[in-house]
C-alpha positions as CSV (number, residue, x, y, z in Angstrom):
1,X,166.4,40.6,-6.6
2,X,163.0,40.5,-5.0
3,X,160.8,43.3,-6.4
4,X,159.8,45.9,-4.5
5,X,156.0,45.3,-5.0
6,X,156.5,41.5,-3.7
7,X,157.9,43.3,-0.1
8,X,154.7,44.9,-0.3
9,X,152.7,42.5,-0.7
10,X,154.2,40.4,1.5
11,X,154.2,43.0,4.6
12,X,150.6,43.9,3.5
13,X,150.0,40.1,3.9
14,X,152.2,40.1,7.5
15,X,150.2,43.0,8.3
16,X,147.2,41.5,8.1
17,X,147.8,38.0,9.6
18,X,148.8,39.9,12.6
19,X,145.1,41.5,13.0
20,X,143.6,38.1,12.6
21,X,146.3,36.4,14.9
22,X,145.4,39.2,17.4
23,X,141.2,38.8,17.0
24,X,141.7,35.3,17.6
25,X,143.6,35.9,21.5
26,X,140.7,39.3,21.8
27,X,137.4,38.0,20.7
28,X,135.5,39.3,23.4
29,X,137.0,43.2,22.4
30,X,137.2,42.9,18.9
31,X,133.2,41.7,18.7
32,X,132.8,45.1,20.8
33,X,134.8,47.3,19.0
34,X,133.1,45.9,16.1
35,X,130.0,46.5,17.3
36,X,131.0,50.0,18.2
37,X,132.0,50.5,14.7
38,X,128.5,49.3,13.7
39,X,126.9,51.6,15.7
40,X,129.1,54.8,14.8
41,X,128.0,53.8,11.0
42,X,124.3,53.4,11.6
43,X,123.9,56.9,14.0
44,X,126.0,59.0,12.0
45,X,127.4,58.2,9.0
46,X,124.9,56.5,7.4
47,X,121.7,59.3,7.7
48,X,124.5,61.6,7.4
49,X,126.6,60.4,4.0
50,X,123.1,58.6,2.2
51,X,121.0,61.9,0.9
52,X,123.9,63.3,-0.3
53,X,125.1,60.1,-2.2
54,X,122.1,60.1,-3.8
55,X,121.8,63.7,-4.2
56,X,125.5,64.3,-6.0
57,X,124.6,60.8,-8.5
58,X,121.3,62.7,-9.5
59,X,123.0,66.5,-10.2
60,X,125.5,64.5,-12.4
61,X,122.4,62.4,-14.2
62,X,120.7,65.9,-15.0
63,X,123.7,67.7,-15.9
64,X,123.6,70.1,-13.0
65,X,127.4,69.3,-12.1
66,X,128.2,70.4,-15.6
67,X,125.9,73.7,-15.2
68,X,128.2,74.5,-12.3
69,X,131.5,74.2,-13.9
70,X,130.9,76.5,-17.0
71,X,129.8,79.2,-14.3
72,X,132.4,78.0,-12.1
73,X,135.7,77.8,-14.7
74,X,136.7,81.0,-15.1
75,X,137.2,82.0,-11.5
76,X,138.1,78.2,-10.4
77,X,141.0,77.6,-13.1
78,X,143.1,80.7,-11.9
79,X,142.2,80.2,-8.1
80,X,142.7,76.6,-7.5
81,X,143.8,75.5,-11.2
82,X,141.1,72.9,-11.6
83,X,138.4,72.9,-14.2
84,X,135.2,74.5,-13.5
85,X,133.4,71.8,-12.2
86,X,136.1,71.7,-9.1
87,X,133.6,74.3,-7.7
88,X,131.0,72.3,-7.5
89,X,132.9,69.0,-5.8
90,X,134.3,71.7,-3.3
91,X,131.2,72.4,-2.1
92,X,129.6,69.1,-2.3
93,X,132.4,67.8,-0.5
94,X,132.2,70.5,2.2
95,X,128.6,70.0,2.6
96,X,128.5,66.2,2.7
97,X,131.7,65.5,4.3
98,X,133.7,62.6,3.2
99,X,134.3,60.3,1.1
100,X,132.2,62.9,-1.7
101,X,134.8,64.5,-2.8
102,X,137.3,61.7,-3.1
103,X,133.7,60.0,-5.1
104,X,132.9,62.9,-7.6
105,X,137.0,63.9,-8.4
106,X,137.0,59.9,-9.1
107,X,133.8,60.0,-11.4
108,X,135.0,63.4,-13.4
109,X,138.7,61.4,-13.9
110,X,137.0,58.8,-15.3
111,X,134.3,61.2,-17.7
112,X,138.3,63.2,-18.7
113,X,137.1,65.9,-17.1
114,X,140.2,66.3,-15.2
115,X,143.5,64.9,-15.3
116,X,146.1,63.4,-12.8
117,X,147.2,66.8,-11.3
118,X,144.0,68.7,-11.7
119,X,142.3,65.5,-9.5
120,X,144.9,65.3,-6.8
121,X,144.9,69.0,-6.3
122,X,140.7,68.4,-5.9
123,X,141.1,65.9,-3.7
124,X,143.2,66.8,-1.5
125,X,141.3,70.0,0.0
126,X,137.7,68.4,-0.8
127,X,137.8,66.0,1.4
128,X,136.7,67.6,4.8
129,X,134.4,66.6,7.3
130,X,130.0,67.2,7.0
131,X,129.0,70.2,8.9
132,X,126.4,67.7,10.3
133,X,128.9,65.5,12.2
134,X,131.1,68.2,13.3
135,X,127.6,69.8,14.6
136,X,125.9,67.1,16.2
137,X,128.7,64.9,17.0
138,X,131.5,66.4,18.1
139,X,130.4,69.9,19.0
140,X,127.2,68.4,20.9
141,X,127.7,64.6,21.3
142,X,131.3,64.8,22.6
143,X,132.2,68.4,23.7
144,X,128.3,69.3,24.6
145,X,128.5,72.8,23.9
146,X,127.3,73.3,20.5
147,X,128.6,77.1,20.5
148,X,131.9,75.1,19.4
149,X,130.8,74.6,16.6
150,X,131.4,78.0,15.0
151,X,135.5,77.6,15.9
152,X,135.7,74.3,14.7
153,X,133.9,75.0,11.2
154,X,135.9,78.1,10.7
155,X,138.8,76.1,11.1
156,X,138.0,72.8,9.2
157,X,136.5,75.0,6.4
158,X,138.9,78.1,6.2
159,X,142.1,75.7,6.6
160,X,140.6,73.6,4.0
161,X,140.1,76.4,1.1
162,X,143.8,77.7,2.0
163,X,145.2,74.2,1.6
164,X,143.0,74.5,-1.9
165,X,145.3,77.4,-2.6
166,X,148.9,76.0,-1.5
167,X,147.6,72.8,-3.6
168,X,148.2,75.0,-6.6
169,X,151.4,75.2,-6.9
170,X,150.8,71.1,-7.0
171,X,152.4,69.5,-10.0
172,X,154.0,72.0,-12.1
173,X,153.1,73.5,-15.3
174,X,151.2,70.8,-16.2
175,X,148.5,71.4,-19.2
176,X,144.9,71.9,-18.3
177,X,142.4,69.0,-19.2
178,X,139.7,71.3,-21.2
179,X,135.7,71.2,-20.9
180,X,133.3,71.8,-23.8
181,X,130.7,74.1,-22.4
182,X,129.4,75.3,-26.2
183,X,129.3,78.4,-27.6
184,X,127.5,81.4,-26.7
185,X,127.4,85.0,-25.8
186,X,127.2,84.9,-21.9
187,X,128.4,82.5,-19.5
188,X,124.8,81.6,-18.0
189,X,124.1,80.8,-21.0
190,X,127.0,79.2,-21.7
191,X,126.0,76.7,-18.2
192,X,122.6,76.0,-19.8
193,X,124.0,74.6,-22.8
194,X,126.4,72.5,-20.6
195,X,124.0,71.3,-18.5
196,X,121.3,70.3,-21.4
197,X,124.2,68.4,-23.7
198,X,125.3,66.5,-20.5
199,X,121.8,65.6,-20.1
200,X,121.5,64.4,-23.5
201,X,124.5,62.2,-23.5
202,X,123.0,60.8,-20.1
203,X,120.1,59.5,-22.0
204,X,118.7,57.8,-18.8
205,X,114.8,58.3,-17.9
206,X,114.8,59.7,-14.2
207,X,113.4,56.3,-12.7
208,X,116.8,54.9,-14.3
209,X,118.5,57.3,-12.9
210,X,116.9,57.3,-9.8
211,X,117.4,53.4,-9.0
212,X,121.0,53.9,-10.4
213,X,122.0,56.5,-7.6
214,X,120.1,54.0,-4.5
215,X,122.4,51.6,-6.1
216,X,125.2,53.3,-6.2
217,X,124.8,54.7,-3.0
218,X,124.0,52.3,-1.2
219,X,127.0,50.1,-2.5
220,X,129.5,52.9,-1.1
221,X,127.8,53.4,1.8
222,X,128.4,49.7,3.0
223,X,132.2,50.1,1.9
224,X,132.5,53.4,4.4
225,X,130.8,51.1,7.1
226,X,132.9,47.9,6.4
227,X,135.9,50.3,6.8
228,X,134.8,51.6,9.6
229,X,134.3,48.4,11.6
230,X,137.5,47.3,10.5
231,X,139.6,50.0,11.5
232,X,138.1,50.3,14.9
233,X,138.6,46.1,15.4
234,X,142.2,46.8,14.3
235,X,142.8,49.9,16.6
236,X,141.1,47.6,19.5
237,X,143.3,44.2,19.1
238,X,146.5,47.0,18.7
239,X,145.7,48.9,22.0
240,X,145.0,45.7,23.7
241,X,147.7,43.6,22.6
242,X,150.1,46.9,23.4
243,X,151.5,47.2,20.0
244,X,150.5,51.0,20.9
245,X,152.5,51.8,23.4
246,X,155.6,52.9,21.1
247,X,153.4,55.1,18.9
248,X,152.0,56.6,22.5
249,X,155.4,57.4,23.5
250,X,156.4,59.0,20.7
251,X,153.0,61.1,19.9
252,X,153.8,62.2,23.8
253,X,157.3,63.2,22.7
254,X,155.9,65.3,19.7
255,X,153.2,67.2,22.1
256,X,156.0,68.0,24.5
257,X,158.3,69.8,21.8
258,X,155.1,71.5,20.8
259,X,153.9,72.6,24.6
260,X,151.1,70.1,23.9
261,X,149.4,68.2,27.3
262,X,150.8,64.4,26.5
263,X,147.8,63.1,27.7
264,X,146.2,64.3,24.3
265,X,148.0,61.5,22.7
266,X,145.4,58.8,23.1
267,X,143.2,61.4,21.0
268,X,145.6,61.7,18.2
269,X,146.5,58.3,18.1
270,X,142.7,57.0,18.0
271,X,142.3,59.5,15.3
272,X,144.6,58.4,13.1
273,X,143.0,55.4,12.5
274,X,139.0,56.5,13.0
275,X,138.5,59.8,13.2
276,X,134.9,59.3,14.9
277,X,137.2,57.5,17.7
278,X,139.8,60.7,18.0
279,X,137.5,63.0,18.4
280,X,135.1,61.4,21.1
281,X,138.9,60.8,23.1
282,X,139.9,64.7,22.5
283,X,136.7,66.1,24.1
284,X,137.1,63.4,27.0
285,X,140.3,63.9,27.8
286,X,142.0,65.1,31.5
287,X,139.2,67.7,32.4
288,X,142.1,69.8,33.8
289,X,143.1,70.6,30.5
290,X,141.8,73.3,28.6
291,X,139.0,73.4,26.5
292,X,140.9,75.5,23.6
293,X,143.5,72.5,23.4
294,X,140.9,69.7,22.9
295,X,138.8,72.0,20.2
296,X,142.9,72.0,18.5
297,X,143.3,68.6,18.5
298,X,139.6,67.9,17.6
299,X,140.5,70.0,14.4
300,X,143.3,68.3,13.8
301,X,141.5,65.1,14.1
302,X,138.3,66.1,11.8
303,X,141.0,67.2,9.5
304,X,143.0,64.6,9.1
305,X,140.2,62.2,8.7
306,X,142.0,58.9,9.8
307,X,143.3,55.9,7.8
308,X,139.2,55.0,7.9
309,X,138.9,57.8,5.5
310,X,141.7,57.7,3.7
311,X,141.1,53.5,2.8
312,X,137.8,55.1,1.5
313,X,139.3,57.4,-0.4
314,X,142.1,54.9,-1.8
315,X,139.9,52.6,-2.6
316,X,137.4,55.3,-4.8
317,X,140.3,55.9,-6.6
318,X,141.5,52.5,-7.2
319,X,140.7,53.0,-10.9
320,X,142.0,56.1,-11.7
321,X,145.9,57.0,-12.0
322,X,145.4,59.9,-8.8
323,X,148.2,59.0,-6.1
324,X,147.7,58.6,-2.7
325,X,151.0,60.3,-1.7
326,X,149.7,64.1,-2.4
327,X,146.6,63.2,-0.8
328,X,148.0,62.1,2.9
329,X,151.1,65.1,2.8
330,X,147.8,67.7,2.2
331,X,145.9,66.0,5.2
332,X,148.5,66.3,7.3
333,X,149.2,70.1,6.4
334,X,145.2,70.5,6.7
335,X,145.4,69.2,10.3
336,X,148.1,71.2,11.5
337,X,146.3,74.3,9.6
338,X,143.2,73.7,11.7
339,X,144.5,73.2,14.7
340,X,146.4,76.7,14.4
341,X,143.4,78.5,13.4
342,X,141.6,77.2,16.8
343,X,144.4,79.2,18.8
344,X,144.4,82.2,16.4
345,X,140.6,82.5,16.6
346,X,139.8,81.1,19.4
347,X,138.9,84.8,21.3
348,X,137.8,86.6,18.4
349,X,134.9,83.8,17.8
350,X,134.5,83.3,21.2
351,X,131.4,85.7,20.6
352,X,129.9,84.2,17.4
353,X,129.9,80.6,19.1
354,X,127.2,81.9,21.4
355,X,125.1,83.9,19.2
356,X,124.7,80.3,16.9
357,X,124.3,78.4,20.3
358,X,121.4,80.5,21.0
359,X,120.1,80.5,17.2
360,X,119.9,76.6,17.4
361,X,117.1,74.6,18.7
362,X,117.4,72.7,21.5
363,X,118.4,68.7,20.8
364,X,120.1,66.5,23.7
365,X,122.9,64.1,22.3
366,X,120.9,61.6,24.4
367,X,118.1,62.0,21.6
368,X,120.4,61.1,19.1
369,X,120.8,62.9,15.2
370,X,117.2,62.7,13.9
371,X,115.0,65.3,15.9
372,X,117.9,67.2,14.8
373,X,118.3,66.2,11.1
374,X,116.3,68.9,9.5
375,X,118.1,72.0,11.1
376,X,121.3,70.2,10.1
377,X,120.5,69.5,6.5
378,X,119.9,73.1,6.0
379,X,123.0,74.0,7.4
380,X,124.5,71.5,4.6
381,X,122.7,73.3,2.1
382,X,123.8,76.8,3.7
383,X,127.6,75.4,3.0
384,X,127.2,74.6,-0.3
385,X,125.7,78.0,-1.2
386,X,128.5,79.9,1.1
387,X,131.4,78.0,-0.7
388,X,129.9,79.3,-4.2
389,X,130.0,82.9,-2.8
390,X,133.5,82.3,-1.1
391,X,135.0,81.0,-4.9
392,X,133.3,84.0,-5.7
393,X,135.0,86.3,-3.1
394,X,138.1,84.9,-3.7
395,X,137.8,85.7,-7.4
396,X,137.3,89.0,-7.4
397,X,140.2,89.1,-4.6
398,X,142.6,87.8,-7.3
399,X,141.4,89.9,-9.8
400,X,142.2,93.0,-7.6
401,X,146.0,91.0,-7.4
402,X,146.2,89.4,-10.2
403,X,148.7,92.2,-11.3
404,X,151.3,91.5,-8.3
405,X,150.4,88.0,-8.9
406,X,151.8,87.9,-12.9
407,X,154.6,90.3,-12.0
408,X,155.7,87.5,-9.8
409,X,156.0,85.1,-12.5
């Protein structure tokens, strides 16, 4: 019998001569989707993902990831049952959007830091869009109201910590890699000594370390572009060639059962392969429909992330023994988590979205990201220092349950 790896490598293989056979009758639109791919990498992903690529390489040089994760482990482990350290790739990974969370899970794998169930649980709810796209891109490059923003990062963010909780209950009772943090009297301490024997064992000088990370960086940020123009050449030569029709009709079907407008499923279907592509089709969709359903499906979108995203994040974790099936079931749940938070707190927010619209300064989408770089990076950094007081939040909300929670078990 023919083993099932050679039927996959052989459909991969039909799969992929397809695509070619397809560029070959399209070359006029595949060399524009291409170049549309290009430009999506150079205007937004690559300002927005760069910094924090080099950012995350030099925290882990200096030992500052460790720092995190002996403050971090004893409210993390009980929470989301990952070590310590988990906090600090949730809100790196919130803050710089993906792949950095698929990246750093992948790195602390490799350092034994976590294991298999502890790095698909981390994974899977890390791996959420930069508050910098979902700001200047889709809030004000797509929908042009950036008061939107506020509803779409309440649900992105808020779905994304509960999927961190369901995740869990992921993988049984499975032991607990552990993490020397020393020994000492208080936990602060406790982080110092982390941090300082981390750096030690480094060793590097920071120039070292320095032209490691631009290396490093700059190596995964042509990977996310390469991706990028692939999928949208592929999603191009598919539409065109009308491979796509079945998938519309049955997307259409699915929005129909749901009380979903069908023609939302261009939107969906774009943004399962690029999610760049999905969400720039949800805000211009059928202007009679209404806003709140294109914010849901933009949620859904930014959630899901798109087989773009998700080649990243396989191909980051290539070398480790993480599964890619946990990671695309928690995806899917995260979508459909977002997209029902949009309709649940769509009035109540209403408010909020135009007291930020008003707090931000004025940038046209026609301007592009940069004039408005420096107001989004410190809404990064805002992130990363509201996800530390939300693990914290949530800590002292388990302690308060912890009781119901043990009689449980």
């Amino acid at each position: 019998m023919v083993s099932a790896r050679v039927w996959k490598t052989a459909g991969m293989a039909a799969c992929l001569g397809t695509v070619a056979f397809l560029m070959t009758l399209f070359p006029g639109p595949s060399l524009t989707a291409a170049l549309r791919g290009l430009s999506i990498w150079w205007d937004i992903l690559f300002p927005a993902l760069l910094p924090f690529f080099v950012i995350a390489e030099l925290m882990l040089g200096f030992g500052l990831v460790h720092f995190f994760g002996a403050l971090l482990d004893p409210m993390m482990r009980p929470l989301f049952r990952v070590p310590g350290i988990g906090g600090f790739v949730m809100a790196m990974g919130f803050a710089s959007g993906y792949p950095v969370g698929a990246k750093l899970t992948a790195q602390l794998w490799e350092q034994r830091f976590v294991n298999r169930e502890e790095g698909e649980r981390l994974v899977a709810f890390t791996t959420t869009s930069d508050p910098i796209f979902l700001i200047g891109a889709v809030s004000v490059g797509f929908f042009h109201d950036v008061g939107l923003a506020v509803i779409l990062a309440v649900a992105h963010y808020g779905s994304g910590i509960a999927l961190g909780l369901l995740m869990r209950f992921h993988g049984g009772k499975t032991q607990t890699a552990a993490v020397e943090i020393g020994s000492g009297r208080f936990l602060l301490w406790r982080a110092m000594q982390a941090m300082h024997q981390a750096r030690l064992r480094d060793g590097r000088s920071f120039g070292d370390m320095l032209r490691d990370a631009l290396q490093s960086s700059l190596k995964l940020i042509l990977v996310v572009g390469g991706l990028v123009v692939f999928f949208c050449v592929v999603l191009e030569v598919l539409t065109k060639s009308h491979i796509m029709n079945g998938l519309y009709l049955g997307i259409d079907a699915v929005l129909q059962l749901v009380a979903f407008p069908p023609e939302l499923s261009q939107a969906i279907v774009n943004g399962l392969f690029e999610v760049t592509l999905g969400a720039k089709s949800a805000a211009g969709a059928g202007v009679h429909l209404t806003l709140m359903s294109k914010v849901a499906i933009a949620a859904f979108i930014l959630s899901w992330s798109g087989l773009s995203v998700h080649a990243q994040v396989v191909s980051l974790l290539s070398r480790t023994d993480l599964r890619y099936g946990p990671f695309v079931i928690a995806r899917l749940l995260h979508g459909l988590m977002a997209a029902a938070l949009v309709f649940v707190l769509w009035r109540p927010l209403s408010s909020a979205g135009s007291a930020f619209a008003a707090a931000v300064p004025a940038f046209s989408p026609a301007d592009g990201f940069y004039p408005a770089l420096p107001f989004l990076y410190s809404i990064s950094g805002l992130l990363f220092a509201g996800c530390m007081g939300i693990i914290g939040i949530l800590f002292l909300l388990y302690r308060c349950f912890r009781p119901l929670i043990r009689g449980r078990h």
